[in-house]
N, C-alpha and C positions, 0 to 999 in steps of 0.2 A: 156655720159661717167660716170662710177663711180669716186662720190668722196673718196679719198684716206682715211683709218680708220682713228679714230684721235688715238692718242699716250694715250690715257686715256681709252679707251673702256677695258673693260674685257676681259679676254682671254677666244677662244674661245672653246667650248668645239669639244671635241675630234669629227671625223667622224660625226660631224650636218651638218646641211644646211651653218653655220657660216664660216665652215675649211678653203673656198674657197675664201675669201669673200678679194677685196685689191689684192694687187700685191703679189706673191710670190716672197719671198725675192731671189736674185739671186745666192748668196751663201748659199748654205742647210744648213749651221750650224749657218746661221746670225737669230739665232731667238731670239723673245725680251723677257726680266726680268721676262714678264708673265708668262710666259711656265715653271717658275721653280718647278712647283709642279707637271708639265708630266714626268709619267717614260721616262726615256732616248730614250726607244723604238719607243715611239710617238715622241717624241720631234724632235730627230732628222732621220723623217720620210721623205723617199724622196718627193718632191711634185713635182716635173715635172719628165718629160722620162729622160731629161741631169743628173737627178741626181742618176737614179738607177745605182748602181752597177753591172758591170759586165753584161752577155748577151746582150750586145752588139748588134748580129746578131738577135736576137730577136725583140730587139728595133727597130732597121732600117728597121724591115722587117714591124711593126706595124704603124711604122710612115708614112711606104710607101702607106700602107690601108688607113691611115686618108687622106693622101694630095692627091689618088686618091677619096675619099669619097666610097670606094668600103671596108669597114671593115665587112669580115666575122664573124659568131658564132666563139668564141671563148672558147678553153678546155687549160688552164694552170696547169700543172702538175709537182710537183717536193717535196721534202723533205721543214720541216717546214723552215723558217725562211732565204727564198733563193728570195724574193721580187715578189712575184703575185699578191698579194692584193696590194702592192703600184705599182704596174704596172698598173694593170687596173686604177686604180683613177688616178691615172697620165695621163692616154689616157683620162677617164673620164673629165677632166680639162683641157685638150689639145682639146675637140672638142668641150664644152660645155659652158669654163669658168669659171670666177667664180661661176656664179648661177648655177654648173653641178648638185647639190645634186637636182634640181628639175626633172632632165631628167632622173634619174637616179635611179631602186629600189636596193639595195643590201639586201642580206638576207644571212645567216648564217644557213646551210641544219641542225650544230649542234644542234640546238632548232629547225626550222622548218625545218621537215623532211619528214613527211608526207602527202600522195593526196593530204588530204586539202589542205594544203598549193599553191601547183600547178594548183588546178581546183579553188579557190581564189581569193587570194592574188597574184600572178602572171598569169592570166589569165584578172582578171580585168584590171591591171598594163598597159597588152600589147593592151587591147582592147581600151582604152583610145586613142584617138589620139593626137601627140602634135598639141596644140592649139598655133598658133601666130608663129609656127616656123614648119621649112620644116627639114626633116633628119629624122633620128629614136633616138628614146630611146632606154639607156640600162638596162639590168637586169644581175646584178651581183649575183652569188649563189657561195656563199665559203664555204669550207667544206662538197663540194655536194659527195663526195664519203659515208658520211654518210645516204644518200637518200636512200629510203624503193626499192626495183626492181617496183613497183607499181606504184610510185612517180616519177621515171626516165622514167617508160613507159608513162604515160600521160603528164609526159614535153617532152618527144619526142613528140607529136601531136602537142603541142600548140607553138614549136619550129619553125614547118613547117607550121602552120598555119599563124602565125602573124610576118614574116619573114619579110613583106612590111614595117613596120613599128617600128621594136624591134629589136636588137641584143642582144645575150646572152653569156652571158662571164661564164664557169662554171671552176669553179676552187678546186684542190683537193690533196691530197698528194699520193694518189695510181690510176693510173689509171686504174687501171684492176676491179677496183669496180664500172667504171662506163661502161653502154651495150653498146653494139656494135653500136647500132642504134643510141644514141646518141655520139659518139664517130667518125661514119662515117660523121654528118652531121657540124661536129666543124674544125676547123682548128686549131691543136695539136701545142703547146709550151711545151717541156720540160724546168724546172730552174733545173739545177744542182748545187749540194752546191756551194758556193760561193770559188774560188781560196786564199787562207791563204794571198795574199799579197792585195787582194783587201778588204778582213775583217781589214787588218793592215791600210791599208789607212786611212778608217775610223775608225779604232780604233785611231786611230793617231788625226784625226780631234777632235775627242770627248775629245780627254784625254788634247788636247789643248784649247779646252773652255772649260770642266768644272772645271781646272787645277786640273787632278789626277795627285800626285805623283808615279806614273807607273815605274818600272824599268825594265830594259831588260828581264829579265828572269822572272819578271810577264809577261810581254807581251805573251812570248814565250808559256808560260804555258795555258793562256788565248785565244791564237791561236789554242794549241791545241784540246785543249778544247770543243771549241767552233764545229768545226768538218766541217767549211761553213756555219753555221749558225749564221746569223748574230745578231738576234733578243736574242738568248744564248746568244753571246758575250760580247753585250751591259747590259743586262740585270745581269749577270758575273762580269762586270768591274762596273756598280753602288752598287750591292751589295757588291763590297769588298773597294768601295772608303765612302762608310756608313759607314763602320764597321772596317776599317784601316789606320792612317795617311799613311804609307807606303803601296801600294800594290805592291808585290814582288809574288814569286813562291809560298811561303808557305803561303803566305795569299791565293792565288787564291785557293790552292788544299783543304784548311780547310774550306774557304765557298762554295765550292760546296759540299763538302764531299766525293772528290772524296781522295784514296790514295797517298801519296805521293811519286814521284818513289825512293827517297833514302829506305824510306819504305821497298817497293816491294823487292827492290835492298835485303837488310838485311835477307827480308823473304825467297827470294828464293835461296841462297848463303848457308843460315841457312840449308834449305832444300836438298839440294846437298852435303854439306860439313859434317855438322855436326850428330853426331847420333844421330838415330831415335828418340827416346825420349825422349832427348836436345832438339832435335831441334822441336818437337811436344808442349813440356812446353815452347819456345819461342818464334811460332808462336801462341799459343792460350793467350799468356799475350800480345803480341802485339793487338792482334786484339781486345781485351778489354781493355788496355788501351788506343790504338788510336782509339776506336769506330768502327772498319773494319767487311765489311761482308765477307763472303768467292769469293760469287759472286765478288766484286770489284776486288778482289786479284786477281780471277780468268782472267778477264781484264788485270790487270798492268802484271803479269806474263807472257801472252802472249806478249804483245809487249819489255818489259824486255829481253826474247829468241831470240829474231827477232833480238837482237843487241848482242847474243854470239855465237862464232864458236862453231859450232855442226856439230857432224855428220850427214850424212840425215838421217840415219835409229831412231838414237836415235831422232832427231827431228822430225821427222811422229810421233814415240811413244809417244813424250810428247804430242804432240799437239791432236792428238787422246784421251790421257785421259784428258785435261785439257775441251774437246770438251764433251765427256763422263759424265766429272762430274757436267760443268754447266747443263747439260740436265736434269740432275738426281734433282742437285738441284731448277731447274726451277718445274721440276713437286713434289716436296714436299719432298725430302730426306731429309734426319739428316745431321746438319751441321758438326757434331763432324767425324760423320761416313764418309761424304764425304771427309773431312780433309785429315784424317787417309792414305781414300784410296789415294789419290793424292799426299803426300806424299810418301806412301809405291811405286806411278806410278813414282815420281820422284827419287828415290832410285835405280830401276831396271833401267831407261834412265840413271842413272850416270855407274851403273856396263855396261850397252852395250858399252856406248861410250869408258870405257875403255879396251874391249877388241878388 
């Protein structure tokens, strides 16, 4: 049996061979003094399946693979920051233990991305057999939708070749970049963002150990924000507990940079109500003195509408140029010029609605 760490050892660095090493603490947020120089993100990183958030049916379905010992190739798929990577390590620790970082290669398609890498470094990997232990090893590849067509065709061979002895866990945020062929031979996890009261949960736990002063309408703002991603969230709530005794709404929307909706609220009120070229010299000082792009605005005013009675005719039309001019300014238009026109589009929406 291993002996228990002692209370003095160094902390361990991030994703080594060390991460695993001792009991995982039974409550996720029970980590010790050491860990206070890890981003939040690592810190409080789930380490077993009981602690991932959410997907639920996911979990129960993976747990049921390990306790028949029948775990398929595996393809996890979903937007960033929604728990794949701490899921596999989690199964990884769940079959392997503490020692899993020896059974185990993980690679990151973002740097290696190329044949080599697959006719290699993961070929030698799988060819290797475990010595002193019966099961297979796993090979973890994150970020593999970055993989060349080239690279994915000859990990398909080496997939079905060393199946006896390797599972492969491929993990990605789009899956339509990765072929068909490997995609037939995986058994498919979608993560979908994470539900807003399960980001609050843990936002909750967090903001109670590191004692952030959090208030309601930071939180709310920080939920939104955040979009189910939880990695944003955390990541959100230590940047603004740096840089603010109080984090409130208007702390959260200045350290992102995102705008603030009273803002928007001003801008597009300005836009509707007031004349054209009042309200042109009131939008272009705001947006230099609150640092605002058009792009951003283009955002806040959208969901801004979503919360006024409109007509439907006049609200197809706005939403049509508001659609119109982010496009415009995505592909390289003049800021001034798109203004003007979105403006002059929210002037004709105000004449429809009123007749």
């Amino acid at each position: 049996m291993d002996s228990p760490p002692s209370p003095l050892a160094p902390p361990a660095p991030l994703f080594s061979s060390g991460k695993g090493k001792g009991k995982a603490p039974s409550d996720p947020l029970d980590r010790s003094s050491t860990d206070d120089n890890l981003p939040w993100v690592e810190k409080y990183r789930p380490v077993s399946l009981d602690d991932v958030v959410s997907h639920k049916d996911i979990i129960s379905t993976i747990e049921k693979f390990i306790e028949q010992n029948r775990l398929p190739h595996l393809l996890l798929y979903g937007p960033p920051g929604t728990g794949k990577t701490s899921t596999i390590l989690a199964v990884a620790r769940r079959i392997y233990g503490p020692e899993y970082r020896k059974q185990i290669l993980e690679l990151n398609a973002s740097d290696d991305r190329g044949i080599d890498v697959v006719r290699e470094q993961i070929k030698n990997f799988a060819e290797m057999r475990t010595l002193y232990s019966k099961g297979f090893k796993l090979i973890i590849l994150d970020e593999a939708d970055m993989m060349t067509t080239a690279a994915q065709s000859a990990l398909r061979r080496v997939i079905e070749q060393y199946t006896r002895n390797v599972r492969f866990c491929i993990i990605c945020n789009y899956v339509n970049k990765i072929i068909p062929a490997i995609q037939s031979r995986c058994t498919r996890f979608r993560f979908s963002p994470l539900p807003q009261k399960e980001v609050q949960k843990r936002v909750t736990q967090v903001v109670e150990a590191e004692h952030v002063n959090l208030t309601e309408d930071g939180k709310q703002a920080l939920l939104k924000l955040s979009k189910g991603d939880m990695r944003r969230a955390l990541n959100i709530l230590q940047a603004c507990h740096a840089a603010y005794e109080r984090v409130d709404e208007t702390a959260i929307y200045n350290c992102t940079g995102n705008p603030h909706p009273s803002d928007i609220e001003t801008i597009v009120n300005s836009m509707m109500n007031d004349e054209f070229s009042t309200s042109y010299q009131k939008v272009s000082q705001m947006k230099t003195e609150k640092g605002l792009a058009l792009q951003d605005l283009i955002a806040g005013a959208y969901e801004y509408l979503e919360s006024l009675e409109l007509p439907p005719q006049t609200r197809v039309y706005l939403l049509d140029h508001l659609a119109t001019t982010e496009h415009r300014l995505s592909t390289g238009g003049n800021e001034k010029v798109q203004l003007t026109a979105l403006l002059g589009a929210i002037k004709n929406g105000v004449e429809l609605a009123a007749h």
